[in-house]
C-alpha positions, -999 to +999 in steps of 0.1 A: +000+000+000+012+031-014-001+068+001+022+089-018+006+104-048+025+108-078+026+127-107+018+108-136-003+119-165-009+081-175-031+084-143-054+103-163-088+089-167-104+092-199-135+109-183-107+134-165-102+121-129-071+113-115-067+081-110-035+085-088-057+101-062-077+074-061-079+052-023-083+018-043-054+031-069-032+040-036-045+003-016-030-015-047-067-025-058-063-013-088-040+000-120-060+026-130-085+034-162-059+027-189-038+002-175-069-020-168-079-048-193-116-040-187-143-022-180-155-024-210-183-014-196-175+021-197-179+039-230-158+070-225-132+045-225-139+027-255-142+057-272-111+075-265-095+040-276-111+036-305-099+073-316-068+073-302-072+100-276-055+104-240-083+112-228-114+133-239-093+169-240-087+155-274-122+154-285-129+182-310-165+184-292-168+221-278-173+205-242-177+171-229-213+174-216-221+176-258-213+137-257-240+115-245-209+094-239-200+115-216-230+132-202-248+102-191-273+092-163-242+069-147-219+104-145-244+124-129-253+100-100-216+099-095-209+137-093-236+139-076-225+112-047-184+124-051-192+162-054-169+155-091-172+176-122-151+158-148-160+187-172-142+205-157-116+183-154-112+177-192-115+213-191-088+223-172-065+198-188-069+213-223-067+248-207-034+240-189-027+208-198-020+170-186+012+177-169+004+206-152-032+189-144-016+160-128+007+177-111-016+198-097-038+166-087-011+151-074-003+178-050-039+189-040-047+150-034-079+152-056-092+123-077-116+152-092-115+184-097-148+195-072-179+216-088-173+246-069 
């Protein structure tokens, strides 16, 4: 078990959070969005695969929440419940960018960028 959280932009969701930040991430429970072989489940994930994107900063979409991939029932609940905004997580990564984004989230100790 790891608490140290490190700056690494492979730690970078798809969706935006920082897996790095993440308790079951730091417990050794789990490698992270893109290091997993699954979920297939989720289809942010598929998507940036299939096109080849670090994450959805590189979607030419004007903002996340314009992709029903994105903006879906599941997401809500979840910011909802974690107080998250991965908008404005993908956001502030094409702003600023992934290093200075996981650097940031690294330091802060957020998994998510909150919606305040």
């Amino acid at each position: 078990m790891s608490t140290e959280i490190k700056t690494d932009t492979r730690l970078i969701a798809y969706c935006g959070l920082y897996c790095g930040a993440c308790r079951k991430y730091l417990n050794g429970k789990c490698s992270g969005c893109k290091q997993l072989a699954s979920p297939h489940w989720c289809k942010i994930r598929t998507c940036c695969i299939d096109q080849k994107f670090a994450s959805c900063a590189d979607c030419p979409l004007k903002t996340p929440n314009d992709c029903k991939k994105f903006n879906n029932t599941i997401s809500k609940i979840f910011a909802l419940i974690f107080g998250s905004n991965r908008e404005k997580c993908i956001l502030t990564i094409r702003e600023k960018g992934a290093v200075w984004y996981a650097g940031h989230m690294a330091e802060t100790g957020q998994q998510s960028l909150k919606n305040k």
